[in-house]
C-alpha positions in Angstrom: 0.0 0.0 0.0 1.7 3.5 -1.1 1.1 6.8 0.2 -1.5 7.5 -2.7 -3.8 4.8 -1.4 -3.6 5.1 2.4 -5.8 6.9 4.6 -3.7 9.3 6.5 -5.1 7.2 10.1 -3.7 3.9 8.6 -0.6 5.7 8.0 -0.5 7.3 11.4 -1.3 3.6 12.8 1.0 2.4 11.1 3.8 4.5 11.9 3.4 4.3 15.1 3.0 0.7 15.8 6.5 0.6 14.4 8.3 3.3 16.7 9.9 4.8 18.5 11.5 6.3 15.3 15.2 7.7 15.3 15.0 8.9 11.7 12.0 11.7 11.0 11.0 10.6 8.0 8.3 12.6 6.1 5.5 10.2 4.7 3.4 12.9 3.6 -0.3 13.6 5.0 1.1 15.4 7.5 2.5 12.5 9.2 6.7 12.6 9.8 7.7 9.6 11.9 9.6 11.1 15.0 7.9 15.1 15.2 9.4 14.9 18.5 13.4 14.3 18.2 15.5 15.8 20.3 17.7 16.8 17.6 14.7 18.6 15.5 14.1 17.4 11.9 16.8 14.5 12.2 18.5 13.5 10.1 17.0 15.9 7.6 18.2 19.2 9.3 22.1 17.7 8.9 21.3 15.9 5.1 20.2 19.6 4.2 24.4 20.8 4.7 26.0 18.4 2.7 23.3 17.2 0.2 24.8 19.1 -2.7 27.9 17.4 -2.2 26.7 14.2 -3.5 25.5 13.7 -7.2 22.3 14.6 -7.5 21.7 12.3 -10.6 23.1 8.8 -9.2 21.5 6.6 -12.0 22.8 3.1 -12.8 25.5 3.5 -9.4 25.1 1.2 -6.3 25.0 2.5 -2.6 25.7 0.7 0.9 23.8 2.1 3.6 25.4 0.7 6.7 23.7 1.4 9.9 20.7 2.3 8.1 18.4 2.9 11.0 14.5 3.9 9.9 16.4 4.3 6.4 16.4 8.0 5.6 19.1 8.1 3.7 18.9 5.2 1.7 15.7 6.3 0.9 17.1 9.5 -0.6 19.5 7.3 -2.6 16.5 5.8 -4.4 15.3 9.5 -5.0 18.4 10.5 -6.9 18.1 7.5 -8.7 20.6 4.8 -7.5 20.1 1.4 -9.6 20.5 -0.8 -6.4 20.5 0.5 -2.9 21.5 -2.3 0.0 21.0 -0.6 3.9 22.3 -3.0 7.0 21.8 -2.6 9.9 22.2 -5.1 13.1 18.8 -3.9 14.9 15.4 -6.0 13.5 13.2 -2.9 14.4 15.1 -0.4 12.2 14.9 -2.6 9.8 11.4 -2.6 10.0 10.7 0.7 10.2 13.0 0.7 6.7 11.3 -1.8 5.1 7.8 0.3 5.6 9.2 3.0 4.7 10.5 2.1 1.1 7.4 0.0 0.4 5.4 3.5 1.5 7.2 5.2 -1.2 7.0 2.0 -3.6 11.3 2.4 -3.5 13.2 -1.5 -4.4 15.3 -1.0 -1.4 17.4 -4.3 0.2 17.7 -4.4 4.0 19.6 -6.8 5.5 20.5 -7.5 9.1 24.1 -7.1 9.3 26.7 -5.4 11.0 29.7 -3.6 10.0 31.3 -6.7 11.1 29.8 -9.0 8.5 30.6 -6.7 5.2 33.2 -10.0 4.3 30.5 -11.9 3.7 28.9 -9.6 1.4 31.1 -10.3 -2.0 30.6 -7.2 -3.2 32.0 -3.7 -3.5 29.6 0.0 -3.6 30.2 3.4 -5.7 28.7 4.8 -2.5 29.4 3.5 1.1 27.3 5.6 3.6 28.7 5.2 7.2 26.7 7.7 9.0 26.2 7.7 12.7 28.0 4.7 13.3 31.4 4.4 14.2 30.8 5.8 18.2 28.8 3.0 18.6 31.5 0.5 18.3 33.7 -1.4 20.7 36.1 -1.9 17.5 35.9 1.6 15.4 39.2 1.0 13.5 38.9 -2.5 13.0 35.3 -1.4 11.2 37.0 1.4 9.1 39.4 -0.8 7.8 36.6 -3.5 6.7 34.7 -0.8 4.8 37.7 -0.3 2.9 38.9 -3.9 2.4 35.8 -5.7 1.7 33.0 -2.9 0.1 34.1 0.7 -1.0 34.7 0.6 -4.2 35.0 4.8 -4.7 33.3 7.5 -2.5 32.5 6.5 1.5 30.1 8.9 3.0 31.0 9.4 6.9 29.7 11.2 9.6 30.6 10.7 13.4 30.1 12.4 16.4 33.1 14.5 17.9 34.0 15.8 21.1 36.9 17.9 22.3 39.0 20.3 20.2 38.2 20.9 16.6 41.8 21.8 16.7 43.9 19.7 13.8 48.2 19.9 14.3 50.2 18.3 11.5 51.5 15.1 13.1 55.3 13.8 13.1 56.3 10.3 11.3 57.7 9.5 14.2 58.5 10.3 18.0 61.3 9.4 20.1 60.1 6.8 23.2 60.7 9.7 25.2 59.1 12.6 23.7 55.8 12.8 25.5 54.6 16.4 24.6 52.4 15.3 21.7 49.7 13.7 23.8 49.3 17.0 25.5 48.1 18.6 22.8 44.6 19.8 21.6 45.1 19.1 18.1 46.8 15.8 18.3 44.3 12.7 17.1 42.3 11.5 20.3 39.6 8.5 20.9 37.2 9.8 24.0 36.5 6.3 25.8 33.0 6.1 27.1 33.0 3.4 29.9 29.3 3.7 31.1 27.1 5.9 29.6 26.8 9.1 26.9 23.6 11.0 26.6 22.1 8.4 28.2 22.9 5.7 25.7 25.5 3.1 26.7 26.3 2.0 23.2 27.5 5.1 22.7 31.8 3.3 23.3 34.5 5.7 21.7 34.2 9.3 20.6 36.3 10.8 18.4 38.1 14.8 18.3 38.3 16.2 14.9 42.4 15.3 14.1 41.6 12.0 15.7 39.1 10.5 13.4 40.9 12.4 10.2 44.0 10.2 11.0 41.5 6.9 11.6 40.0 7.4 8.1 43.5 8.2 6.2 45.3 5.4 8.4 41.9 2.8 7.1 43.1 4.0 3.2 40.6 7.3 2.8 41.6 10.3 1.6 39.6 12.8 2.4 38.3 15.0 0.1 35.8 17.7 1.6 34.4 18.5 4.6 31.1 19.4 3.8 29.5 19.8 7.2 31.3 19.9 10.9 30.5 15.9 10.9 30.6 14.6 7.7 33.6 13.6 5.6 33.0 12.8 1.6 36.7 10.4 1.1 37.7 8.4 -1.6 39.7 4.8 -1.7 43.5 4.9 -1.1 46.3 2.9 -0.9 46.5 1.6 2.5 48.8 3.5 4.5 50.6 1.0 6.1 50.2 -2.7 4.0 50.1 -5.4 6.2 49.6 -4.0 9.0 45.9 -2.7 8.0 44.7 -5.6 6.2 43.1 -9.3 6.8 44.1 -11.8 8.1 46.0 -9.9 10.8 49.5 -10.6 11.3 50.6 -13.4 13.4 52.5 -12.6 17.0 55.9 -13.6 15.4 55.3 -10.9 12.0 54.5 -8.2 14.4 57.3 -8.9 16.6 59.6 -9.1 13.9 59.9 -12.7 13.5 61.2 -13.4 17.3 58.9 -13.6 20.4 
């Protein structure tokens, strides 16, 4: 049943039955899905800052949504035009409210329930990886970046995190002597925020980036950055690897990190 042919109570009913809602998606009739997020129109009011900066005609490309959540953003994939649009995500109810949502607007959209973990068993590489939201919500945050590039970005990865503490970004060394300590001192130099309980209330929420810390994570997984579009959101493209075996699967055994001696 589309939007054209549901009474706007159905659609309410609907909705509803399926929520809470993180994503405030707009199914027309007056109905949006979460009118009462914290964070306003979301993710809209932060898709409406870097929108431009993705192709507004995407026809015949294909787009990996992970972490899809209610499926905002896959579903505007579909409205530029993507050919094939896959969105994972590792909670059944997001998926749900995804699924409703694409068959509201009569959108082929695949959901799968996944996580970033699993994108090895997927066979398969995107023009467009989306990785929005995500990455503070992991116990392994590198180990994920580095999966996104090995196993499924074929050009453009979409990222947005959360960040906390400076905004300040300090060109970083090669190296540092085992007793130069300074570094770590300062503002700019690339930091991971541990959360050990709790973060606005949510206890996923694990590690939090600063601003030079999750530049280096993305260039160190084999990103390059190429525009910052909004204060979150990085467009990069695939790079060689920074540092070759070391950033690849299988990992390398005891003895190959310690040299070949234990």
């Amino acid at each position: 049943m589309t939007a054209s042919d549901m009474t706007r109570s159905d659609l309410r009913r609907q909705a509803d039955a399926l929520g809470p809602w993180f994503h405030n998606i707009d199914l027309g009739h007056g109905i949006w899905t979460a009118p009462d997020h914290f964070l306003g129109d979301y993710p809209r009011v932060k898709w409406r800052r870097f929108a431009d900066a993705i192709p507004a005609d995407l026809t015949g490309r294909s787009i990996l949504d992970i972490g899809c959540n209610g499926g905002f953003y896959a579903l505007e994939m579909k409205r530029r035009g993507a050919a094939r649009v896959l969105g994972l995500d590792s909670d059944e109810r997001y998926l749900a409210q995804a699924r409703f949502a694409a068959a509201h607007f009569g959108y082929d959209i695949e959901f799968r329930n996944l996580s970033v973990y699993d994108l090895g068993s997927l066979g398969e590489r995107f023009d467009i990886v989306l990785f929005m939201g995500v990455l503070y919500h992991l116990r392994h945050p590198l180990l994920a970046l580095d999966l996104i590039r090995e196993h499924v970005a074929g050009d453009l990865l979409v990222f947005q995190s959360m960040l906390r503490g400076s905004r300040a970004v300090e060109p970083v060394a090669e190296d540092y002597d085992f007793w130069d300590m300074d570094q770590f001192e300062r503002p700019g130099y690339p930091r991971m925020h541990f959360v050990e309980r709790a973060y606005a209330h949510d206890w996923t929420n694990w590690w939090i980036p600063n601003q030079a810390g999750i530049e280096a994570m993305l260039r160190a997984s084999g990103f390059a950055i190429e525009a910052q579009p909004e204060a979150e959101v990085y467009l990069c493209r695939t790079a060689p690897v920074p540092y070759g075996p070391g950033a690849v699967y299988p990992a390398r055994s005891i003895s190959e990190q310690c040299g070949g001696t234990r």
